[in-house]
PASEVEX-458236 format. One record per residue (C-alpha): y negated, x, z; residue number from 1. Coordinates in steps of 0.02 Angstrom, whole numbers, plus 50000, padded with zeros to 5 digits. Example, Ala and Ser with C-alpha at 12.3 -4.5 7.8 and 13.67 -1.06 7.14 Angstrom:
! residues 2
+-------+-------+-------+-----+
|     y |     x |     z |   n |
+-------+-------+-------+-----+
| 50225 | 50615 | 50390 |   1 |
| 50053 | 50684 | 50357 |   2 |
+-------+-------+-------+-----+
This chain:
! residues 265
+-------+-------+-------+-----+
|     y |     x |     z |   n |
+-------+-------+-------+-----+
| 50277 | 49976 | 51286 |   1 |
| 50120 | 49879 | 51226 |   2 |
| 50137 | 49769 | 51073 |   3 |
| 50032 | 49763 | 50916 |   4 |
| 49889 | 49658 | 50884 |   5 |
| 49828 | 49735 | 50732 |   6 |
| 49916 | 49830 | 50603 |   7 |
| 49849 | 49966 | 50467 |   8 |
| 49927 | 49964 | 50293 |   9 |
| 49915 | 50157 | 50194 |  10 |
| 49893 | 50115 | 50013 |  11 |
| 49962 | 50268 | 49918 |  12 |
| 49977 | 50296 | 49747 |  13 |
| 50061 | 50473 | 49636 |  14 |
| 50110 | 50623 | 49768 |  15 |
| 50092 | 50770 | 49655 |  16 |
| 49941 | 50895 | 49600 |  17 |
| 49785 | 50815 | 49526 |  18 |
| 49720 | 50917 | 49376 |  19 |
| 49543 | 50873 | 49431 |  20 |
| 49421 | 50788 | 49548 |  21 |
| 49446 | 50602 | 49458 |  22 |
| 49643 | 50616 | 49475 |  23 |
| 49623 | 50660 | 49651 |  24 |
| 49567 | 50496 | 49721 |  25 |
| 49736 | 50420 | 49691 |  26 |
| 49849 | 50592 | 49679 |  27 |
| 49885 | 50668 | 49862 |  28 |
| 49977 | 50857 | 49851 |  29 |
| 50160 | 50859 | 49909 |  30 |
| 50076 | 50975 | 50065 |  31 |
| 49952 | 50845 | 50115 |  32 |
| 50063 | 50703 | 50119 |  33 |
| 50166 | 50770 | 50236 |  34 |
| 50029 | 50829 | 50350 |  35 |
| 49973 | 50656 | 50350 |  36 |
| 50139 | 50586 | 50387 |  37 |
| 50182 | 50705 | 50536 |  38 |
| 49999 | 50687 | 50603 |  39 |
| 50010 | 50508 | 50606 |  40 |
| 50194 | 50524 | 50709 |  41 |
| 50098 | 50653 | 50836 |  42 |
| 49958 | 50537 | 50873 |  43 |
| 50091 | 50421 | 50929 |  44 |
| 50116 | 50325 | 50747 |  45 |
| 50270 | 50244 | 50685 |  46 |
| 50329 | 50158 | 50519 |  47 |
| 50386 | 49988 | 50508 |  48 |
| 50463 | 49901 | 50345 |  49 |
| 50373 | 49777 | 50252 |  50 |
| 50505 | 49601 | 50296 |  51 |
| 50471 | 49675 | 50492 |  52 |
| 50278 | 49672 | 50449 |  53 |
| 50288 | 49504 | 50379 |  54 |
| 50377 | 49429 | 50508 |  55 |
| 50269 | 49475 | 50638 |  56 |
| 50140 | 49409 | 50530 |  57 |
| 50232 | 49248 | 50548 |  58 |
| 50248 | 49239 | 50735 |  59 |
| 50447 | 49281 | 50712 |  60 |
| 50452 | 49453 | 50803 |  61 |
| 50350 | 49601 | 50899 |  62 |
| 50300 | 49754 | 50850 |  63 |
| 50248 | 49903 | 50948 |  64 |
| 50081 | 49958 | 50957 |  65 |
| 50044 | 50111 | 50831 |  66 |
| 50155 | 50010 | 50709 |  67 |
| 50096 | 50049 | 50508 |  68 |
| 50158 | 49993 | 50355 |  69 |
| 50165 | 50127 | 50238 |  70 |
| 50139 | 50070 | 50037 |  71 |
| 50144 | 50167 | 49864 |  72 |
| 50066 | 50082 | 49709 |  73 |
| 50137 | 50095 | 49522 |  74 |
| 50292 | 50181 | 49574 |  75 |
| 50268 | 50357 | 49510 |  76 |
| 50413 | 50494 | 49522 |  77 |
| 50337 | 50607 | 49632 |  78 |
| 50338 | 50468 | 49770 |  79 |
| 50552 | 50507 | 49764 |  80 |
| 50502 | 50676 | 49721 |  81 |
| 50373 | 50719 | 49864 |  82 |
| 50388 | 50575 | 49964 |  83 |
| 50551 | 50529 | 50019 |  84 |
| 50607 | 50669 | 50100 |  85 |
| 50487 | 50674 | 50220 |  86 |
| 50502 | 50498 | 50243 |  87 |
| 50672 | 50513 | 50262 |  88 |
| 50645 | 50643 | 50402 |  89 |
| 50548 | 50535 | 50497 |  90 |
| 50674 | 50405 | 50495 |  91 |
| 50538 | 50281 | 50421 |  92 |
| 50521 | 50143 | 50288 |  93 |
| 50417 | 50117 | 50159 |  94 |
| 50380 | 50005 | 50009 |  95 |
| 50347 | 50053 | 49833 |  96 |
| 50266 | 49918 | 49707 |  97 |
| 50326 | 49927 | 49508 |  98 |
| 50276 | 49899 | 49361 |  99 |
| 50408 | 49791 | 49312 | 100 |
| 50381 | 49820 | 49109 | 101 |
| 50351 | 50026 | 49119 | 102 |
| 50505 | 50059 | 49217 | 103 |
| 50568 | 50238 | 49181 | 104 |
| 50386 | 50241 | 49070 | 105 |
| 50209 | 50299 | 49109 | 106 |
| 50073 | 50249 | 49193 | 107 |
| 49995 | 50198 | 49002 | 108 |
| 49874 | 50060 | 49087 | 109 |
| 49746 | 50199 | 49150 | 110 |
| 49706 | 50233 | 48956 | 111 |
| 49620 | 50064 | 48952 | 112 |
| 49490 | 50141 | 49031 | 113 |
| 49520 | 50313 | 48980 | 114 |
| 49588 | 50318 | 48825 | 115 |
| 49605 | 50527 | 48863 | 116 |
| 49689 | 50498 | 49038 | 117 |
| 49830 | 50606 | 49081 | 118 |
| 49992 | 50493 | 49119 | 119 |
| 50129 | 50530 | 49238 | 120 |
| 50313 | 50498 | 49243 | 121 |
| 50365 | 50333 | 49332 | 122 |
| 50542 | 50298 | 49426 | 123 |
| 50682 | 50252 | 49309 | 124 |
| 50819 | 50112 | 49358 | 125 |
| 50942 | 50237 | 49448 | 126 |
| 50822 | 50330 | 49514 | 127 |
| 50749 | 50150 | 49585 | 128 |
| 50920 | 50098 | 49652 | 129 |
| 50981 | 50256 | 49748 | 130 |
| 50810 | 50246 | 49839 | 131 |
| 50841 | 50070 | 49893 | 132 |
| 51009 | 50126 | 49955 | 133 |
| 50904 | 50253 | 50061 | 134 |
| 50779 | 50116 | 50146 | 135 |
| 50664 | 50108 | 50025 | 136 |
| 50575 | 49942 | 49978 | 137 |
| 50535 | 49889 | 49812 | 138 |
| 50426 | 49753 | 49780 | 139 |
| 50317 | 49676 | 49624 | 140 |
| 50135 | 49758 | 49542 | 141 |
| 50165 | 49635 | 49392 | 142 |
| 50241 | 49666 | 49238 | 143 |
| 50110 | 49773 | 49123 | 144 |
| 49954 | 49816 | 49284 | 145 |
| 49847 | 49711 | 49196 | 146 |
| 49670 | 49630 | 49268 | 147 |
| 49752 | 49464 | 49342 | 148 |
| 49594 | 49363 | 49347 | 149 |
| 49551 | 49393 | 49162 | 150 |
| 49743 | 49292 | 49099 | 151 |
| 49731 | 49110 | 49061 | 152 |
| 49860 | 49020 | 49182 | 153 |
| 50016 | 49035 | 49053 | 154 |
| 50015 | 49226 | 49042 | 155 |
| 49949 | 49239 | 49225 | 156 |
| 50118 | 49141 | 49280 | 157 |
| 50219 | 49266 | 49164 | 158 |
| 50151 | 49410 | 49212 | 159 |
| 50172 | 49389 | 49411 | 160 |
| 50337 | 49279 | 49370 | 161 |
| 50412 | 49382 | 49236 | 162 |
| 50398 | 49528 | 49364 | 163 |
| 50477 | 49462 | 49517 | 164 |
| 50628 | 49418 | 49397 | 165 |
| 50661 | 49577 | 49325 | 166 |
| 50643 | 49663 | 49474 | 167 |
| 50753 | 49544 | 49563 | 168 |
| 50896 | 49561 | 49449 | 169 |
| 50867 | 49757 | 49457 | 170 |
| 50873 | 49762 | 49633 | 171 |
| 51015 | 49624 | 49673 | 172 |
| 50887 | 49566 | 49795 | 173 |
| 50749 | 49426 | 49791 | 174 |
| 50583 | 49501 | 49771 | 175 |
| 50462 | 49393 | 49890 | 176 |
| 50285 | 49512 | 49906 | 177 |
| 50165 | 49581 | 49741 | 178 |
| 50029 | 49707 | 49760 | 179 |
| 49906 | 49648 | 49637 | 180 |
| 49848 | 49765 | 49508 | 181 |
| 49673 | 49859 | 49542 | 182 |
| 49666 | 49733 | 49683 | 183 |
| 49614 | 49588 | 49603 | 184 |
| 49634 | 49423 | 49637 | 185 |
| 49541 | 49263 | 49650 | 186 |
| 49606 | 49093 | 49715 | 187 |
| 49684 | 49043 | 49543 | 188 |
| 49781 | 49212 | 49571 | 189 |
| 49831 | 49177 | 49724 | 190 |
| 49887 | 49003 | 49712 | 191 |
| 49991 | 49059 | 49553 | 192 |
| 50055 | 49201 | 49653 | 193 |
| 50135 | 49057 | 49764 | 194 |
| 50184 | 48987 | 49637 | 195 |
| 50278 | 49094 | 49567 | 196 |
| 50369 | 49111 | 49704 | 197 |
| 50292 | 49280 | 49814 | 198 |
| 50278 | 49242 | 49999 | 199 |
| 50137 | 49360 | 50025 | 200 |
| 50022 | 49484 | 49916 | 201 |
| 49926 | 49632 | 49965 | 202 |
| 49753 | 49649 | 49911 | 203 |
| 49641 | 49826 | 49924 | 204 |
| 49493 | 49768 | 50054 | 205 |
| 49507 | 49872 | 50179 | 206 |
| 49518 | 49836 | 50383 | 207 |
| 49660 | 49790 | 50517 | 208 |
| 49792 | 49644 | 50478 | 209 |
| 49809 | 49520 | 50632 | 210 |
| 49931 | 49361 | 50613 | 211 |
| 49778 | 49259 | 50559 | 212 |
| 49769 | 49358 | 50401 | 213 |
| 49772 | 49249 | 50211 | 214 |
| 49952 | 49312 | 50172 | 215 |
| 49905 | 49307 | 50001 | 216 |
| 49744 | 49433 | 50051 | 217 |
| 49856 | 49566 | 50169 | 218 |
| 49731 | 49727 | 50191 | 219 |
| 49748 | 49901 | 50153 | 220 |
| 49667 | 50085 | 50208 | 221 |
| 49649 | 50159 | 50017 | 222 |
| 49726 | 50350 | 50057 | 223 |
| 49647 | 50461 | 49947 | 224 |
| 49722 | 50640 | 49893 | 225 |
| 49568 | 50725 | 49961 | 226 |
| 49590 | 50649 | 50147 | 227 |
| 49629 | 50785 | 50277 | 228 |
| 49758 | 50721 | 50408 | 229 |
| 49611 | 50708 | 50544 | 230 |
| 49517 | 50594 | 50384 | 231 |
| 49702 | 50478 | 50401 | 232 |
| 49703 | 50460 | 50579 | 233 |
| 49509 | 50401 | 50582 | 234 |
| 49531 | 50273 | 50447 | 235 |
| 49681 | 50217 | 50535 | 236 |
| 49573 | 50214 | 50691 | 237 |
| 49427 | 50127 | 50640 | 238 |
| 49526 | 49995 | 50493 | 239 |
| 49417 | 50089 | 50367 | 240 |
| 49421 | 50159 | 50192 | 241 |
| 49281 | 50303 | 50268 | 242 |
| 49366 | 50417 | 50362 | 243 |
| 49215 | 50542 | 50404 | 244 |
| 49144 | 50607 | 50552 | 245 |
| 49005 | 50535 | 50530 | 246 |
| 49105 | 50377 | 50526 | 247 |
| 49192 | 50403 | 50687 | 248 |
| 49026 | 50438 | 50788 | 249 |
| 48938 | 50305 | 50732 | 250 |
| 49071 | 50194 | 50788 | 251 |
| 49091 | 50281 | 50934 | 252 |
| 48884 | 50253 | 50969 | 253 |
| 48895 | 50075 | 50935 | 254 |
| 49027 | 50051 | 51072 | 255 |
| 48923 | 50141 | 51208 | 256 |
| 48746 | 50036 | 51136 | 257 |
| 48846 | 49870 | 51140 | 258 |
| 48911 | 49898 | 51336 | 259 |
| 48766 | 49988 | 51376 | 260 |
| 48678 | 49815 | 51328 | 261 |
| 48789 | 49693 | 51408 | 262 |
| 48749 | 49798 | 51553 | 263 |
| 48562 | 49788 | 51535 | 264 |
| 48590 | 49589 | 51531 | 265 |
+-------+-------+-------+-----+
């Protein structure tokens, strides 16, 4: 079996119905997810868990090729609803990030920006601790989703430190990797990160992760609820967040022009 050299990470947020075409960026039907996850295992993909991903980051073990890391932001309810079964079918892991400070709450950040926003239900302690007990990961998104860059460097260490301690205590289990909230992060971010104690933190820019990759910058494919399961397996393909057609051709163009040319020369 070949090994890995590059590995996607799916970037999932609530599994349930969106009420319209804004929710449905970042809200995949219970029906799609599933035919994304049992597409991906067809064409040959497989789950890994997120200490096996970091490790091979490291240089500490091998994965097989068609290895992903599979990811849910915010920790909504329909991801145990929805989710986890299917998971569980599979036999594979996955990671969910929390909100440390709106356990068992709502997603109430959104109405910072939409002050009319629906919110959805978010995974209460119990529900949090069976899951672990079923393979699932949980790992830090801070403790209230706020804009990381925009904290002086008191709240910024409280908000990425005060998370991994709750969580840790939650989970009986030291929390080592953070998601950061809307994906951003500058170098002050990242260097607090560290120091508050994460060994690694996943970003949103898209593309492939090899072992050179900033731990502190680890990419992710941004699955949206309107992707087909052919739309999945491109982006996985190509390490993009465009999973077209169009996408896919022009790739595959590029390819034939560039060996077409070192022919020529």
């Amino acid at each position: 079996m070949s090994e890995a050299v590059r590995v996607p990470v799916l970037m999932y947020h609530r599994v349930g119905e969106a009420r319209d075409a804004q929710e449905a960026r970042y809200a995949i039907s219970a029906a799609n997810f599933a035919a994304h996850m049992h597409s991906a295992a067809q064409a040959g993909y497989r789950a890994i868990g997120i200490d096996a991903f970091i490790e091979w980051l490291q240089g500490e073990r091998s994965l097989p090729e068609g290895a992903l890391l599979i990811t849910f932001d915010d920790g909504f309810r329909g991801v145990r609803e929805h989710a986890l079964p299917v998971l569980e079918q599979l036999g594979w892991p996955f990671t969910v990030f929390l909100v440390s400070d709106q356990i068992g709450g709502e997603n109430v950040w959104t109405r910072g920006t939409n002050p009319h926003a629906d919110t959805y239900p978010l995974l209460g302690a119990d529900e949090i601790r069976d899951m672990q007990k079923r393979g699932c990961s949980f790992q830090s998104h801070s403790r209230s989703h706020v804009r990381l860059p925009t904290l002086d460097d008191g709240a910024l260490l409280e908000e990425l430190r005060g998370s991994r301690e709750r969580l840790s205590t939650l989970l009986d289990d030291d929390v080592r990797y953070l998601a950061y909230p809307f994906g951003q992060a500058d170098e002050r971010v990242e260097a607090a990160t560290h120091s508050a104690g994460y060994t690694a933190a996943f970003a949103t820019q898209p593309g492939f992760n090899r072992p050179e990759v900033n731990r502190y910058r680890i990419r992710r494919l941004d699955v949206f609820g309107t992707d087909t399961a052919a739309m999945l397996l491109r982006k996985i393909r190509l390490g993009s967040n465009d999973g077209s057609l169009g996408n896919m051709l022009g790739y595959r163009l590029r390819r034939v022009a560039n060996r077409l040319a070192g022919t020529a020369r």
